[in-house]
N, C-alpha and C positions, 0 to 999 in steps of 0.2 A: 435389883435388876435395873438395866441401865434404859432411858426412854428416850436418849437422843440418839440421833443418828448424825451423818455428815450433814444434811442439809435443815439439820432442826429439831423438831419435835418429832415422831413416828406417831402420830392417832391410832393407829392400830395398838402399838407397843402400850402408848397408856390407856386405854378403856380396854386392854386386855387382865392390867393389872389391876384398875380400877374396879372392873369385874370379880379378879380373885377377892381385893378388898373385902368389896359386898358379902363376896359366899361366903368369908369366915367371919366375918361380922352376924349373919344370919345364922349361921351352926353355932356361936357361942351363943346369941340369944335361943336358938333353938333349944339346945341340949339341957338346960337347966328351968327350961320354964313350962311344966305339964301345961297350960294351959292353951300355949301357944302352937305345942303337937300336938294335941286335940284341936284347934279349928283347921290346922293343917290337914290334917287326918281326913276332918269333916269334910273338909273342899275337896280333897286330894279325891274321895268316896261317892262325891257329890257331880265331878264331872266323870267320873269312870265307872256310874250308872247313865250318865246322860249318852255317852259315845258305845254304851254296850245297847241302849234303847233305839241310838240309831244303826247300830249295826243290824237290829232286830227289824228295824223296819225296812229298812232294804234286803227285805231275804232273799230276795231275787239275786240278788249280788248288787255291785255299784251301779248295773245300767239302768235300776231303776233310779237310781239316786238322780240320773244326769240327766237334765233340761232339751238336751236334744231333739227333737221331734221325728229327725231322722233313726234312732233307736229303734 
């Protein structure tokens, strides 16, 4: 894919590619390495008990969440 335009370089166009880069750099190291999808896993488990904890404590819904005084 092409990352010039008329007036140069596009930064968008390359850190969008540079980006794809990364993802398939990461899913080939991913895909072959168990140990690497287990700390994945573990983080991936580790924040999506943390954001289910805080949904728990805002049972009120979000207004308790929010710092307003006026609330």
């Amino acid at each position: 894919m092409w990352v010039l335009n008329v007036s140069g370089l596009d930064p968008y166009r390359a850190f969008r590619e540079l980006g794809r880069a990364i993802h398939t750099i990461t899913l080939l190291r991913y895909l072959p390495e168990p140990r690497l999808r287990e700390q994945i896993t573990q983080v991936t488990n580790r924040n999506e008990a943390l954001h289910a904890f805080a949904d728990w404590l805002m049972f009120g819904g979000r207004l308790i969440g929010c710092n307003d005084p006026d609330h």
